[in-house]
C-alpha positions in Angstrom: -37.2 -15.2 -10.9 -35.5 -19.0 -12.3 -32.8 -16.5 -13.5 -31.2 -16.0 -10.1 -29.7 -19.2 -9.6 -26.5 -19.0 -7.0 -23.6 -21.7 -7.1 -22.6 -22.5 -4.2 -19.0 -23.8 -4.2 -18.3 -27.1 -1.6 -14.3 -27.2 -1.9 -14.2 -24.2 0.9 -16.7 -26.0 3.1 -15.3 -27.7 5.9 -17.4 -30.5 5.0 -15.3 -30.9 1.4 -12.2 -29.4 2.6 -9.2 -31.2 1.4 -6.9 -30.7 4.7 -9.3 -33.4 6.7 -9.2 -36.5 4.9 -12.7 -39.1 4.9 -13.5 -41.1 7.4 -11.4 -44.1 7.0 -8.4 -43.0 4.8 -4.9 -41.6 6.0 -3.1 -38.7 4.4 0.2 -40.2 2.3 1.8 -37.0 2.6 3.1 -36.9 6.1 6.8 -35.3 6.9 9.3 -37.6 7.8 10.4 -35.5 11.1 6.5 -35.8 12.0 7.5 -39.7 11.9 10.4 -39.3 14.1 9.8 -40.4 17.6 12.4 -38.3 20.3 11.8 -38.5 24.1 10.5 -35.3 26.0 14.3 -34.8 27.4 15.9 -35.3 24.2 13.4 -32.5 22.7 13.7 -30.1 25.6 17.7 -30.3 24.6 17.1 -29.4 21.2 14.5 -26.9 21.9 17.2 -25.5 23.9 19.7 -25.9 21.7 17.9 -23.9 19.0 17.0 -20.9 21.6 20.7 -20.5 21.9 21.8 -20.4 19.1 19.2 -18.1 17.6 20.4 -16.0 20.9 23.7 -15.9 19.9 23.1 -15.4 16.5 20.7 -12.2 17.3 23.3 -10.5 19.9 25.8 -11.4 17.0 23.9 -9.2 14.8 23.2 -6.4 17.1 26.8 -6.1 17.8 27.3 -6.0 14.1 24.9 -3.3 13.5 26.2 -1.3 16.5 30.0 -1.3 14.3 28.5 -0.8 11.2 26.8 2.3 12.7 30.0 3.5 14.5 31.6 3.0 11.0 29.0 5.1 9.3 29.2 7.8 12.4 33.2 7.7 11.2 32.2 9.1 7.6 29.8 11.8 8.9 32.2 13.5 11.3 34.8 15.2 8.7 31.6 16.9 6.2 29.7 18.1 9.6 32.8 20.0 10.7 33.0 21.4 7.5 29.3 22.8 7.9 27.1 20.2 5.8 24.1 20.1 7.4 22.9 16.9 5.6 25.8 14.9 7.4 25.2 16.3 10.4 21.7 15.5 10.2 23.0 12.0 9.6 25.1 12.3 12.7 22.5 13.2 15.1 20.3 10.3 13.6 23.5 7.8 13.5 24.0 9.0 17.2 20.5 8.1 18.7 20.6 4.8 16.7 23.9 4.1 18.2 22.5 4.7 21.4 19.4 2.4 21.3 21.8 -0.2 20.2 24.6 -0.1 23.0 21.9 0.1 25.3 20.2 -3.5 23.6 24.5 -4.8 23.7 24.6 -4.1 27.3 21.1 -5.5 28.5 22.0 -8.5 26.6 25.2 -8.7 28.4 23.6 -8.1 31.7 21.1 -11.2 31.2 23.8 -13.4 29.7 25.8 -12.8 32.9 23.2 -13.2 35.3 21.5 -16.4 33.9 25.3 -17.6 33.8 25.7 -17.2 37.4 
C-alpha cells in the first residue's frame, strides 16, 4: 500500500498563501492611491462626486436608447403597413421596449426633481 502516496500542495494553504506576507515583512507592492491620505469630508465629496456622474451618465444612456429605439420604431412602420409580419413583429417588440424605457426616463426625472427640491 507505499504506492498510494498523496502530495499535498501548501501554496493554496492559507498558511503558505502569498496574499499574507510573514510575520515581520511588508508587501512592496502597495498602490499609490492606497498611500494617499484624504479627510472623511474630502472623500464623502468625491464619493459623491462619482455617484453623480455615473447618474448622469446612466440617465444619459437611457435617454439614448429610448431615441435609438424610436429611430428603429421609424423604419418598421412603412413594411408593417404594407403587411410584413416580421416588421410588425418588430413593432410590437420595439413598442413594449419603448415603453419600459420612457417609463425608466420619467421615474428618473421624477427623483431628479424631488431630491432637487
Amino acid at each position: 500500500m507505499s504506492d498510494d502516496i498523496q502530495v499535498i500542495d501548501y501554496s493554496s494553504s492559507p498558511a503558505g498563501s502569498r496574499n499574507s506576507p510573514a510575520p515581520g515583512r511588508s508587501t512592496a507592492n502597495k498602490s499609490p492611491a492606497a498611500s494617499k491620505q484624504t479627510t472623511p469630508s474630502a472623500a464623502a465629496a468625491q464619493l459623491q462626486a462619482a455617484a453623480e456622474a455615473k447618474l448622469a451618465a446612466d440617465t444619459q444612456s437611457r435617454y439614448q436608447a429610448l431615441l435609438t429605439v424610436i429611430e428603429e420604431l421609424g423604419r418598421d412602420i412603412r413594411p408593417t403597413y404594407a403587411g410584413n409580419k416580421l416588421a410588425a413583429e418588430r413593432l410590437k417588440r420595439g413598442i413594449v421596449h419603448a415603453r419600459v424605457l420612457a417609463r425608466d426616463c420619467m421615474s428618473e426625472s421624477d427623483r431628479i426633481s424631488r431630491s432637487g427640491n
